[in-house]
RODOSE-630891 format. One record per residue: residue number from 1; residue in three letters; x, y, z of N, C-alpha, C in turn. Coordinates in Angstrom, 3 decimals. Layout:
N
<nr: NUM, rest: ala, n.xx: X, n.yy: Y, n.zz: Z, ca.xx: X, ca.yy: Y, ca.zz: Z, c.xx: X, c.yy: Y, c.zz: Z>
...
This chain:
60
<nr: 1, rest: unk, n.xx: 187.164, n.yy: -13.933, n.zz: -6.816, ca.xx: 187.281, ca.yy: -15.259, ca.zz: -7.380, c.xx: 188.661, c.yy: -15.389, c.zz: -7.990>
<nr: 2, rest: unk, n.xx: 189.445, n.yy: -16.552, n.zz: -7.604, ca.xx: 190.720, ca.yy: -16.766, ca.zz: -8.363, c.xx: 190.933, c.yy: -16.698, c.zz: -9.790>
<nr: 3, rest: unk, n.xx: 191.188, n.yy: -16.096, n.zz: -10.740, ca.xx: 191.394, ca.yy: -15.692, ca.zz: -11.868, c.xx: 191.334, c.yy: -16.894, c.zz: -13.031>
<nr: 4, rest: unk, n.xx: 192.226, n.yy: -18.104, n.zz: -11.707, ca.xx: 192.134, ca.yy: -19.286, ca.zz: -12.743, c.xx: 190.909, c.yy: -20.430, c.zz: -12.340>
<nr: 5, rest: unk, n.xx: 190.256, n.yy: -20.081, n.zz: -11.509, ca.xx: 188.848, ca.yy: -20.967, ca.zz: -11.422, c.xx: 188.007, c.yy: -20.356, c.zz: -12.580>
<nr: 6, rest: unk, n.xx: 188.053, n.yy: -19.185, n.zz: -13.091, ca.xx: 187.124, ca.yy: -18.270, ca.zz: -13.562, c.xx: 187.959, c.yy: -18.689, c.zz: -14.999>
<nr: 7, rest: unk, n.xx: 189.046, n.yy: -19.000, n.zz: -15.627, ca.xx: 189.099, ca.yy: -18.965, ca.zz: -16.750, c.xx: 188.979, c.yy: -20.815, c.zz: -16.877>
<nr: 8, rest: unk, n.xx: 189.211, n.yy: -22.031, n.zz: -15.656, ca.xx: 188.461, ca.yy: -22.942, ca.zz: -16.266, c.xx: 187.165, c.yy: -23.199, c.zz: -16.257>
<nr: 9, rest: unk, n.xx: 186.353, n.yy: -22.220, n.zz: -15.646, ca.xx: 184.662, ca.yy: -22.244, ca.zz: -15.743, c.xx: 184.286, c.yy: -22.080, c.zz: -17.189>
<nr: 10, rest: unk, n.xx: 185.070, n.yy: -20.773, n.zz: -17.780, ca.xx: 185.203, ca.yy: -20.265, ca.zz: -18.824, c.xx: 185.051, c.yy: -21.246, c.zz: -20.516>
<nr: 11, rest: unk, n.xx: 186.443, n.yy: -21.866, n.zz: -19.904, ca.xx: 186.624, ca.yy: -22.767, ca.zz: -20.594, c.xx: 185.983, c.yy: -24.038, c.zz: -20.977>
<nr: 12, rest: unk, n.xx: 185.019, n.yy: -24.663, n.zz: -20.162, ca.xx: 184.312, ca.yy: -25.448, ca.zz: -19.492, c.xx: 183.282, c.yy: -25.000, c.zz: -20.980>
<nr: 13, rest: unk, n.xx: 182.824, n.yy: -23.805, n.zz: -20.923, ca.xx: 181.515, ca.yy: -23.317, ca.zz: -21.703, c.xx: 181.953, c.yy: -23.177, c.zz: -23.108>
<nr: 14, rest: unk, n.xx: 182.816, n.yy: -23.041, n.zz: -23.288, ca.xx: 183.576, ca.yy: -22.663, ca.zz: -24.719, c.xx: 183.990, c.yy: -24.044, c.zz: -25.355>
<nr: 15, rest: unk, n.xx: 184.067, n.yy: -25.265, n.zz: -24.506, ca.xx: 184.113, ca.yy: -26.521, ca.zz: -24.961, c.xx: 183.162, c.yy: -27.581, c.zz: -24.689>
<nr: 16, rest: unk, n.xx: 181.970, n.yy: -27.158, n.zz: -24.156, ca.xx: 180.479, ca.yy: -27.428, ca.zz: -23.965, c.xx: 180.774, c.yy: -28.183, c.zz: -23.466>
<nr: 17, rest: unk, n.xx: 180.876, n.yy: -28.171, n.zz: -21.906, ca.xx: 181.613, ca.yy: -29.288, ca.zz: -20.989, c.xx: 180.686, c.yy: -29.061, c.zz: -20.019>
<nr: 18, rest: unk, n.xx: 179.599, n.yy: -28.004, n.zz: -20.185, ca.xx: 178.779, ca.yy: -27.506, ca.zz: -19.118, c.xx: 177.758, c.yy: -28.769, c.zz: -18.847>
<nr: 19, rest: unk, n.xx: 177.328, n.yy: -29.302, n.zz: -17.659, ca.xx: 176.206, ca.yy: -29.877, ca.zz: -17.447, c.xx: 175.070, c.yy: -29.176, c.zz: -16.375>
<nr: 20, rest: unk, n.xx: 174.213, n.yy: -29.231, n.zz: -16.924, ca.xx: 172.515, ca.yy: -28.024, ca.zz: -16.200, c.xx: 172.091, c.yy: -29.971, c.zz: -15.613>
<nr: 21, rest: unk, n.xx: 171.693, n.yy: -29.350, n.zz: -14.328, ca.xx: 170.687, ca.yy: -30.369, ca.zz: -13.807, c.xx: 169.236, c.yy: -30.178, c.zz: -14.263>
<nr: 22, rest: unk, n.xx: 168.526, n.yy: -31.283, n.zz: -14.223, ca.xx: 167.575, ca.yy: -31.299, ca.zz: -15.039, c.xx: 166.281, c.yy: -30.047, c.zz: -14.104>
<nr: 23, rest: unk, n.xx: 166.267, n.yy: -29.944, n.zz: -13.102, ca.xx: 165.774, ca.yy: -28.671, ca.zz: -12.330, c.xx: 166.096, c.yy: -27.255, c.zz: -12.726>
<nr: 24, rest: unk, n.xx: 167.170, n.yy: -27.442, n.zz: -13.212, ca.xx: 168.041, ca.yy: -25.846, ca.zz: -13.693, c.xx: 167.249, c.yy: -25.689, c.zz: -15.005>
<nr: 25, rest: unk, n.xx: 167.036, n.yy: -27.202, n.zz: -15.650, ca.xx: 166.463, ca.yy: -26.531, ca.zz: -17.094, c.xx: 164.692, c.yy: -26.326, c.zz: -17.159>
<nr: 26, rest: unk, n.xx: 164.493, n.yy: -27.052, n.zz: -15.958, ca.xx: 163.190, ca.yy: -26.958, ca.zz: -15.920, c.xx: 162.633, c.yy: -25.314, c.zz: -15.615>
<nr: 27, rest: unk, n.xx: 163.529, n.yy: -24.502, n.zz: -14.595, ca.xx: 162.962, ca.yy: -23.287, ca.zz: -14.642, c.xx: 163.579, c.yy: -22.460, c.zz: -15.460>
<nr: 28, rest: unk, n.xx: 164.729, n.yy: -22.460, n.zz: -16.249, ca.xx: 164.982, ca.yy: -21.727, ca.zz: -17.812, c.xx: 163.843, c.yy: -21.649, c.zz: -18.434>
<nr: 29, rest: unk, n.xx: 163.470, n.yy: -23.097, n.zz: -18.598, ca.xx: 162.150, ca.yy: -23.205, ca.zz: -19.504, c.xx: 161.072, c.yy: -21.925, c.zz: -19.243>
<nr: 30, rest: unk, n.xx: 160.738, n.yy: -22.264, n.zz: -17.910, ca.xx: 159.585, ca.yy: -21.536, ca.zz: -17.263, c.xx: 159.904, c.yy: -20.038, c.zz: -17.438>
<nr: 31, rest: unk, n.xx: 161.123, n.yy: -19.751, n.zz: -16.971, ca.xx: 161.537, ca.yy: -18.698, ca.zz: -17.241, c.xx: 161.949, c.yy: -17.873, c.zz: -18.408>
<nr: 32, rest: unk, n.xx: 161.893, n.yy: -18.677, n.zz: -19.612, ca.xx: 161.746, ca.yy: -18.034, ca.zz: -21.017, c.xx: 163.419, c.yy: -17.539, c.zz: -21.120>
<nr: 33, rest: unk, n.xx: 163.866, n.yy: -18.488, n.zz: -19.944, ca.xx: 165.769, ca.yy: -18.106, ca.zz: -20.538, c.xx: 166.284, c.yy: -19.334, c.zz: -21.581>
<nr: 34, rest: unk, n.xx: 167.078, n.yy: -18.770, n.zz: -22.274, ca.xx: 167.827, ca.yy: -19.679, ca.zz: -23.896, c.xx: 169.347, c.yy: -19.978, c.zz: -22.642>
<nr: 35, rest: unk, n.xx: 169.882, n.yy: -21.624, n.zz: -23.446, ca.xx: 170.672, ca.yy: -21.651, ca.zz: -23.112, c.xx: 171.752, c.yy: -20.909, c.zz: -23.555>
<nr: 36, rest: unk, n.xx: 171.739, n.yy: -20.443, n.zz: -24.378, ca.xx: 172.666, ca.yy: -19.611, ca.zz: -24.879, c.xx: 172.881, c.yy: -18.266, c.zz: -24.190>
<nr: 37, rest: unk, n.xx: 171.579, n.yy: -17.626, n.zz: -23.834, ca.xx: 171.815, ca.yy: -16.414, ca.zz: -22.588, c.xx: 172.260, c.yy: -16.987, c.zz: -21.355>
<nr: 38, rest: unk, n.xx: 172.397, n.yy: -18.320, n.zz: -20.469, ca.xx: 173.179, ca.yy: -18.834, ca.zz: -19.500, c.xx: 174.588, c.yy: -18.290, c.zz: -19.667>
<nr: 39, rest: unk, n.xx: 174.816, n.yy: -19.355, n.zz: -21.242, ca.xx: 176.745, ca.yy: -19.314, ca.zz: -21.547, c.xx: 177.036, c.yy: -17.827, c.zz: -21.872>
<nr: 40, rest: unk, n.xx: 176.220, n.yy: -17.059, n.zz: -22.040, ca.xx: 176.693, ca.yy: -15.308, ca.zz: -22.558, c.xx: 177.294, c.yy: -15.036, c.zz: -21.124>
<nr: 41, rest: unk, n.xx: 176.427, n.yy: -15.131, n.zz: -20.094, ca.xx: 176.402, ca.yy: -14.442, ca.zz: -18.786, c.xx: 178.113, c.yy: -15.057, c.zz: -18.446>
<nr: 42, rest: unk, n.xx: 178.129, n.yy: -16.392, n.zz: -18.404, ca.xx: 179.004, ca.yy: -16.937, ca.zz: -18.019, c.xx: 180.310, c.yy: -16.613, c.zz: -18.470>
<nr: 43, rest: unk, n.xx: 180.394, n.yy: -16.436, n.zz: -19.639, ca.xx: 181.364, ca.yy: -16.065, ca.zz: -20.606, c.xx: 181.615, c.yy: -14.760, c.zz: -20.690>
<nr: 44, rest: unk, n.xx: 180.688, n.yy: -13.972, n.zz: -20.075, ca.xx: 180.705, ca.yy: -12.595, ca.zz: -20.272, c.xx: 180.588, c.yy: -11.599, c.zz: -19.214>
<nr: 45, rest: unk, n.xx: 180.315, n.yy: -12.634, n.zz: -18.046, ca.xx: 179.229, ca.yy: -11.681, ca.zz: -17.061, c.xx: 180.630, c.yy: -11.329, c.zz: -16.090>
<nr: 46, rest: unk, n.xx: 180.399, n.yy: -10.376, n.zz: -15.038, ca.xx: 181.113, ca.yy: -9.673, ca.zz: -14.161, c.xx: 180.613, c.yy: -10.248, c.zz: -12.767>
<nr: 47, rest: unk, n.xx: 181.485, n.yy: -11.012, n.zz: -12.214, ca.xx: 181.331, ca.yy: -11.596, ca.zz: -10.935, c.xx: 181.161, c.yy: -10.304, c.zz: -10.234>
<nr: 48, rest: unk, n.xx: 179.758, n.yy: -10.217, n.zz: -9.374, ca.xx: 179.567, ca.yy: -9.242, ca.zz: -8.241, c.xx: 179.700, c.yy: -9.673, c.zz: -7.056>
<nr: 49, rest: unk, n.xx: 180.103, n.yy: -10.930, n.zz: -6.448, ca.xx: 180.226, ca.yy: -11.545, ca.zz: -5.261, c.xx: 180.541, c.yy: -12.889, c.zz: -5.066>
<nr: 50, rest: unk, n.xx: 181.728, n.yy: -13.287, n.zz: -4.368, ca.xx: 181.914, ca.yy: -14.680, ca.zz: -4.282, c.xx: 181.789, c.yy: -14.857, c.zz: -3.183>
<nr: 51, rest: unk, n.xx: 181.770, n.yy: -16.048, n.zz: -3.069, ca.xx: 181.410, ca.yy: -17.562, ca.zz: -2.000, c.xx: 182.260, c.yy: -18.616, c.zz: -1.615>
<nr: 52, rest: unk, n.xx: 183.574, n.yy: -18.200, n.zz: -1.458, ca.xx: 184.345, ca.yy: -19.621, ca.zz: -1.877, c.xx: 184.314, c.yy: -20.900, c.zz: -1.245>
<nr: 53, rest: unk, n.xx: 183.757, n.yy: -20.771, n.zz: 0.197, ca.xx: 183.266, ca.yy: -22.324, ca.zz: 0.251, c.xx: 182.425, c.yy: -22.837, c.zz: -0.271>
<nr: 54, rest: unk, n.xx: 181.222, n.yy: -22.167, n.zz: -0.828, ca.xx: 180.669, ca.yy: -22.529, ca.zz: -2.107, c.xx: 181.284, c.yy: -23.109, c.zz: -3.417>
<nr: 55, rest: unk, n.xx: 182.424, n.yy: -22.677, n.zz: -3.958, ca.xx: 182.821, ca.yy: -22.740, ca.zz: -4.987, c.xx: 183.587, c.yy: -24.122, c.zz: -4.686>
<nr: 56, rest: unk, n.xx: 184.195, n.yy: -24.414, n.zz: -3.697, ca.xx: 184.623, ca.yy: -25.462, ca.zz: -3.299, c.xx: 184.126, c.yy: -27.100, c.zz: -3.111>
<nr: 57, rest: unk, n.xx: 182.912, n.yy: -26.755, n.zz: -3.195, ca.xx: 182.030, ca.yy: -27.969, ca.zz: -3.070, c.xx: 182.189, c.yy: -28.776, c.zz: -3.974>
<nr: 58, rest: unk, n.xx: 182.319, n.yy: -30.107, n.zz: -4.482, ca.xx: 182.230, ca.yy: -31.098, ca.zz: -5.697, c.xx: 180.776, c.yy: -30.599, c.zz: -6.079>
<nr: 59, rest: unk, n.xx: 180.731, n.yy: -30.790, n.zz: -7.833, ca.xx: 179.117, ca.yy: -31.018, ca.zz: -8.447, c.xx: 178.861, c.yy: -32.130, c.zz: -7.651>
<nr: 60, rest: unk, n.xx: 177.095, n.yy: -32.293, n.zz: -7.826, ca.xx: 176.322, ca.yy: -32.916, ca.zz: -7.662, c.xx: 176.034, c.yy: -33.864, c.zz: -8.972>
């Protein structure tokens, strides 16, 4: 992953710029995940595999 997609994702979470579709929060819920363990991962976590035409796509 480009170093600087990854520090404005980063950034994105650190200035609560993040938006969850309402499906994403529906299975957090279910799943007993806090939003706050999302932004840890995000903020913290170690990319094990990219996708970049994935990453390329506009949000929805």
């Amino acid at each position: 992953m480009p170093d600087s997609w990854l520090r404005k994702l980063r950034q994105a979470v650190r200035c609560g710029k993040i938006e969850y579709q309402q499906h994403a929060l529906e299975r957090l819920l279910e799943r007993g995940i806090a939003l706050e363990e999302v932004e840890a991962v995000l903020l913290q976590g170690e990319m094990i595999e990219f996708y970049p035409e994935e990453a390329m796509n506009e949000p929805r």
